[in-house]
N, C-alpha and C positions, 0 to 999 in steps of 0.2 A: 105237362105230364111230369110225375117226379115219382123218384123211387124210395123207399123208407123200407127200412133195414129192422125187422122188429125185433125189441128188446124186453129183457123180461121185468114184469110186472106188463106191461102194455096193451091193450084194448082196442077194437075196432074204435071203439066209442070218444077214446080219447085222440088218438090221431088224428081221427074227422075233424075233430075239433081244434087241433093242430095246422091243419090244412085249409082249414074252410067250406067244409066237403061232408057229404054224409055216409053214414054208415053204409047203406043202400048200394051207393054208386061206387063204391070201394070193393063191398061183398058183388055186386054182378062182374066190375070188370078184370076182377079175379080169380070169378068164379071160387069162390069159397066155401067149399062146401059144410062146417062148421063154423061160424064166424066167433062163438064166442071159445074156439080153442087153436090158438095161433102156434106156432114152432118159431120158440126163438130161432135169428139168423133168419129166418123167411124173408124173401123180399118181396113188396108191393109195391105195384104200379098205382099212384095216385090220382085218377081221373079230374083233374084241375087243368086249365089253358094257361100254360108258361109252369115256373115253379117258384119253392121259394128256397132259401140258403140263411143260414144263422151264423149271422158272424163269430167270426172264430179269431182268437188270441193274432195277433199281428196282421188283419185283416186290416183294410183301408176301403174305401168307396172304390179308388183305383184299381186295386189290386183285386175286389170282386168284379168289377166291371170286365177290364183286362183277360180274366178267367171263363170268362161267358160270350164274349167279345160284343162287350157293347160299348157304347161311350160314359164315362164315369158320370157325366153332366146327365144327361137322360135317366142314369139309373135314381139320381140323385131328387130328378123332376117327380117320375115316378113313386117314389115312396116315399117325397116330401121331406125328405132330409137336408138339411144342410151342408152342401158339399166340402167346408169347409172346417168342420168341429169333428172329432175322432168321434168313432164308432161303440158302440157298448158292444161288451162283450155278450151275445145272445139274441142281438135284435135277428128280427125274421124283415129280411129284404125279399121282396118280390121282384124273381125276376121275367121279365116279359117274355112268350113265346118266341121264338126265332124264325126265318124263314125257311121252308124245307126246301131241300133240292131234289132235281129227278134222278128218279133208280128205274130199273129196270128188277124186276120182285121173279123169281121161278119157284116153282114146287112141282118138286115129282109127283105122281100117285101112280100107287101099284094096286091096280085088282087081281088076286089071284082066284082065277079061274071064273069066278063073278063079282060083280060091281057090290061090294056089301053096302048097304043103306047107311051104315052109318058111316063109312067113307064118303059116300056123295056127301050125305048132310056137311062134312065140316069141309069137304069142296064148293058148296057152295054158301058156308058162313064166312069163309078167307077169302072164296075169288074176287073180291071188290081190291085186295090187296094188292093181287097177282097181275103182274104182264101176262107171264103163262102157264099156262096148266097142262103138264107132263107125263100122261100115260109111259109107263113102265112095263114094258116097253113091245116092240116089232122085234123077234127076232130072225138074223137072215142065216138063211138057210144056205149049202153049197153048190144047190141049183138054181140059183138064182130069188127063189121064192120066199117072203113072207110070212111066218108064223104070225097067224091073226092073233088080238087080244080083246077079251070084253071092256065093251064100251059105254055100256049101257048107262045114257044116262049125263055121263060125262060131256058130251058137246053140248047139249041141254045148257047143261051151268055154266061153259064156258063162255056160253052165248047170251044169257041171261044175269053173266056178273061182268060182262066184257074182257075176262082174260082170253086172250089169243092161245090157239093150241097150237105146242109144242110134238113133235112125230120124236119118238127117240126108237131109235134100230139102233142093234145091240148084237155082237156075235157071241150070245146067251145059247147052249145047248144041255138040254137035262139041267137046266136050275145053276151052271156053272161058267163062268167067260173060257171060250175055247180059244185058245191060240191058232191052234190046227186049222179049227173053223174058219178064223179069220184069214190064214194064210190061202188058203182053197178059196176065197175067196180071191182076196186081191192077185192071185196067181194068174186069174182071168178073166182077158176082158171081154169073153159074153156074158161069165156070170157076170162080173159087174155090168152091163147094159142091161140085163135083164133086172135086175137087183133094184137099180135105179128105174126102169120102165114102171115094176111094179110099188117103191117108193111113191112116185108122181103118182099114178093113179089115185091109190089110195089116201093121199095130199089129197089131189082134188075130191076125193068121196065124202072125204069124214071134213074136211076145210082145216085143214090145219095150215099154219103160217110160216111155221121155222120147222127146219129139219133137223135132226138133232143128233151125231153119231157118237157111239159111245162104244168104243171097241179097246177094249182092255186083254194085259197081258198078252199080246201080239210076242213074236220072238223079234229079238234084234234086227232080223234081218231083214224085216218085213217095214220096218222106218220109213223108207223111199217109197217105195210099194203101199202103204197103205195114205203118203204124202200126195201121192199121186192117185189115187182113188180119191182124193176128197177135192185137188183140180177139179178132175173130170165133174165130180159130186156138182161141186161149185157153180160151174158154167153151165150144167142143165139145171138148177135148183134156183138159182136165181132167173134164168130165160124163163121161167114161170110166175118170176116174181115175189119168190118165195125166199126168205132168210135159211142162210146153210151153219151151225156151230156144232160144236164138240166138245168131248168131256176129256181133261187132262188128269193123268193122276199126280199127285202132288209131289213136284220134283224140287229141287235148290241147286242144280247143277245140269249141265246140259246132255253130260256121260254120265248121269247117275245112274250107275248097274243093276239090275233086278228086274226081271221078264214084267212088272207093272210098269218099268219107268223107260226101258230102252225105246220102245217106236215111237213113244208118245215126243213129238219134235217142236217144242214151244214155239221156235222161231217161222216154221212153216206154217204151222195153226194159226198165226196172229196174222199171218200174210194171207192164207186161204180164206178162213171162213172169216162171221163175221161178229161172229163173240165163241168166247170160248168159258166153260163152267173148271174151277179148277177145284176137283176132291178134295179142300181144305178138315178132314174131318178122317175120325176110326186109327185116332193116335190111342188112345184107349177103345179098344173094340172085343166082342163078346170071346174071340180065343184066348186074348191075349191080358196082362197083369193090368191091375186097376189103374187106371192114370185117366185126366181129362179125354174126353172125346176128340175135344180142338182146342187145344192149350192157346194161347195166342201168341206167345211166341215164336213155334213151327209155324204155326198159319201165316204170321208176314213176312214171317222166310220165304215161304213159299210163293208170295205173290211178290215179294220184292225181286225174287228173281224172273219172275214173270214179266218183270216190270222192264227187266232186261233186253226183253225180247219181241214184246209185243204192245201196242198203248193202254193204258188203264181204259180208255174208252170199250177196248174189248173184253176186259175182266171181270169176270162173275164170280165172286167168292163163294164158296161150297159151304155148307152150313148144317149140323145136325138137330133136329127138331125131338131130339132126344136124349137119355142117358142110360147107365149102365149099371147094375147091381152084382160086384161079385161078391162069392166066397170064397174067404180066407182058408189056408194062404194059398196064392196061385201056384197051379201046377199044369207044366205043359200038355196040352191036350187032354187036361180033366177035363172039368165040367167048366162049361161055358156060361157066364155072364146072363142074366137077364136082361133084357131093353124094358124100359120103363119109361112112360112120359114127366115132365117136370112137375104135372100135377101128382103123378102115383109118387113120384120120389116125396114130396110135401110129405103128401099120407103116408108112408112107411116111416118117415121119422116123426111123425105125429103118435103115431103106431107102438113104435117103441121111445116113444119120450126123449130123442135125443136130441143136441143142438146141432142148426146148418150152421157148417164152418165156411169161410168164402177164401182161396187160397188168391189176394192179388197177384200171385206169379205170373201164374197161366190164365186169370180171370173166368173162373167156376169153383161153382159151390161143390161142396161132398160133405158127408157125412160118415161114420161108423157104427154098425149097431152089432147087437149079438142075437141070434132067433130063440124059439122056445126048444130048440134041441140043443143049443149050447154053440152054435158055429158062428166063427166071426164072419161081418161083412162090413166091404164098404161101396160106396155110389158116389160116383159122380153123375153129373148134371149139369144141363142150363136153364138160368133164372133170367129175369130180367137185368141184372148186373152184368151178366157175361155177355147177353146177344146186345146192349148196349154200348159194351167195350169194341164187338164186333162192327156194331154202325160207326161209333166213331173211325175206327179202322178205313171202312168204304170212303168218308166223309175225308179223311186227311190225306190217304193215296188218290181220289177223284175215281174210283172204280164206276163200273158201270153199272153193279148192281149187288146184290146176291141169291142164292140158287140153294133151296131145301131140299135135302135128304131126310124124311120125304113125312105127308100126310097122313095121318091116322094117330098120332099121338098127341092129342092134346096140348096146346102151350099159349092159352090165352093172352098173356103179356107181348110175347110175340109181336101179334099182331097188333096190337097197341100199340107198341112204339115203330111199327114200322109208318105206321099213321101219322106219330109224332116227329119223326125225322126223315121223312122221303113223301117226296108228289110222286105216288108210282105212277110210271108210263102206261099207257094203254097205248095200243096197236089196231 
C-alpha cells in the first residue's frame, strides 16, 4: 500500500501508471468521486502489495533498506540491483510488503433515537476491521436502572462481520456527562448492585463481550469511589466471563486539575480493568479555536504518560474519524465549528479551488478558504498521512490497539491501511 501526495499538473491516469496500478483500483479504494478533478495536496492510498520509493540524493541501498527495516542484500535480490554500484538518482525500488502485527480495532456507533440505514450500512462495510463494535451508549440512571438504546440491527452485523460487541454505560443524562449523576451513583451500594445486576442481564440478552465504562467529569472526590465501583465492576464482569475497560480522559500528569481529569486514576484503571481507551482526540474541537483534532504530539504525551502507569498491552489510543470546519476569526462561544468527514473536507476544497496544506508538526492536513459571503475559514482534518503517523505511533510504543470516535463519517483510507498494518484480533 503506498500513499501519493498529489501534485499539480498530475492525473489519475498518470500515477497508475507510476505505480503499476490502474485507474479503476485507485478511483474505488478512494472512493473518488470526480476522478478526473484532483485537489492538489490530496492524499491517495495506492492499492499495490508492498510499495515502492525513488531514490533520493544521498540514498544508498543501505540506508533505504535500514529505513523500511529490511536487510540491504534482499532488497537488492528483489529489484535486481547490484548491491554494490551507487544508486541513480530517481530509480523506483520496490519495496516488499512487511509483516503486520495484531491490534485490537474499536469503533463507537451512536444511534440517536433509531438505527439510521445508512449507519448500519458502513457498520457493516468496516466490521471485518473491527474487534468491537460500540453502541453509544447505556445510560445509568440513580436508581440503579438502564436507559435503553436502539439496537436495531446492530448485533446482526456484529455477528455477520465477527466483531465482538462492546456494552458502553455512561453517566450521560439530558444529552450531557453528569458529575452529580455519577456521584449518587457510586455513593451507593445498592444502586450499584442493582446497576451491575441489570448491566449482566442485558450482556447476556443482546451478547455483548466487553463492558465498557465511560464515566466523565466525576468531582475529585469521587476518585476512590468510582476506583472502587470498577473492583466491584471487575469481579462480577469477569465471574461471567466477560472483558471489564474504560474510557480515560487525556491526562500527562497524575494531579492534572480539571473536573475531566481528577477521578479519572491511570494507575488504578491499568490494575482494574483490562484495557483501557484513552480520549487522545477534541484538542481542536467544534467550541473551541481551529487547531488539529489530535495533533501528535499532545497524543504521545498523553500515552507516554500512560505508559507510566499502566502496560502498553492495555492501551487503546483514541482516534477521531473526523475533522472541523471553522469560521474566522474565533470568538468565545460564537458559533461553533462544523464536523465534516475527510471525504466532505476533499470536496469543500475541491469546491473552492484551494490547496491541502499538510502541517508535519502535528501530522494533519488543513486548508483555508473564503465562502460566497465573504467569511474566512479554515479545516482541519485526517487523511491518510496523519492516521498513518497515528499507526506508526501504536507500532513503535507496542500499544494494544486503537479506539474510533466514532462511525458515520466516511474515511475510506482508514480502513485501508488498517488492512495494511494490523492482523486485527477477533474475539
Amino acid at each position: 500500500m503506498q500513499i501519493h501526495v498529489i501534485q499539480a499538473g498530475e492525473s489519475l491516469w498518470g500515477i497508475a501508471q507510476a505505480y503499476s496500478t490502474s485507474v479503476e483500483d485507485i478511483v474505488e479504494a478512494n472512493q473518488i468521486p470526480e476522478p478526473s478533478r484532483l485537489v492538489v495536496g490530496q492524499a491517495v492510498v495506492i492499492p499495490i502489495i508492498g510499495r515502492f520509493y525513488w531514490v533520493q540524493p544521498g540514498d544508498s541501498l543501505w540506508s533505504i533498506a535500514e529505513r523500511f527495516g529490511l536487510n540491504y542484500l534482499t532488497l537488492a535480490e528483489i529489484n535486481q540491483i547490484n548491491p554494490n554500484q551507487p544508486l541513480r538518482i530517481g530509480l523506483r525500488v520496490y519495496i516488499p510488503e512487511q509483516p503486520e502485527r495484531p491490534a485490537e480495532i474499536n469503533a463507537y456507533i451512536e444511534p440517536r433515537g433509531t438505527v439510521n440505514p445508512a449507519l448500519l450500512t458502513e457498520a457493516r462495510n468496516v466490521g471485518r476491521f473491527l474487534t468491537y463494535l460500540a453502541p453509544f451508549s447505556y445510560e445509568a440512571r440513580r436508581d440503579g436502572t438502564l436507559d435503553p438504546q436502539p439496537l436495531d440491527g446492530i448485533p446482526e452485523v456484529a455477528n455477520t462481520t465477527g466483531a465482538s460487541l462492546m456494552m458502553v454505560v455512561t453517566n450521560l443524562e439530558e444529552g450531557q456527562f453528569s458529575g452529580e449523576l455519577g456521584k449518587d451513583i457510586l455513593q451507593s451500594t445498592a444502586v450499584q448492585d442493582l446497576l451491575l445486576d441489570n448491566i449482566l442481564a442485558e450482556a447476556a440478552r443482546v451478547g455483548y463481550t466487553d463492558i465498557h465504562f465511560d464515566f466523565e467529569f466525576l468531582p475529585a472526590d469521587q476518585k476512590e469511589p468510582y476506583n472502587q465501583f470498577l473492583r466491584k465492576a471487575a469481579e462480577r464482569i469477569r465471574g461471567e466471563g466477560l472483558l471489564i475497560s474504560s474510557a480515560l480522559a487525556p491526562k500527562t500528569r497524575a494531579d492534572q486539575p480539571g473536573q475531566w481529569y481528577a477521578a479519572h486514576d491511570y494507575r488504578a484503571h491499568g490494575e482494574i480493568v483490562d484495557f483501557v481507551v484513552l480520549m487522545t482526540y477534541e484538542w481542536g474541537y467544534s467550541g473551541g479555536p481551529a487547531m488539529a483534532v489530535s495533533p501528535i504530539g499532545p497524543v504521545e504525551d498523553v500515552i507516554q504518560y500512560a505508559l507510566t502507569e499502566m502496560p502498553a498491552s492495555k492501551i487503546m489510543m483514541g482516534q477521531n474519524l473526523y475533522g472541523y470546519d471553522w469560521t474566522l476569526p474565533y470568538v468565545a462561544g460564537g458559533q461553533y465549528a462544523e464536523a465534516l468527514s475527510p471525504q466532505a473536507a476533499i470536496e469543500r476544497a475541491k469546491q473552492y479551488n484551494v490547496p491541502i496544506q499538510y502541517d508535519t508538526e502535528v501530522q494533519a492536513p488543513h486548508f483555508d478558504y473564503v465562502d460566497e459571503e465573504g467569511a474566512r475559514h479554515k479545516v482541519w482534518f485526517e487523511d491518510a498521512r496523519s492516521i498513518q503517523a497515528k499507526f506508526d505511533l501504536i507500532k513503535q510504543l507496542n500499544l494494544r490497539g486503537i479506539s474510533y470516535w466514532k462511525l458515520g463519517l466516511p474515511f475510506p483510507q482508514n480502513w485501508l491501511l488498517i488492512n495494511e498494518n494490523f492482523d486485527v484480533v477477533k474475539r
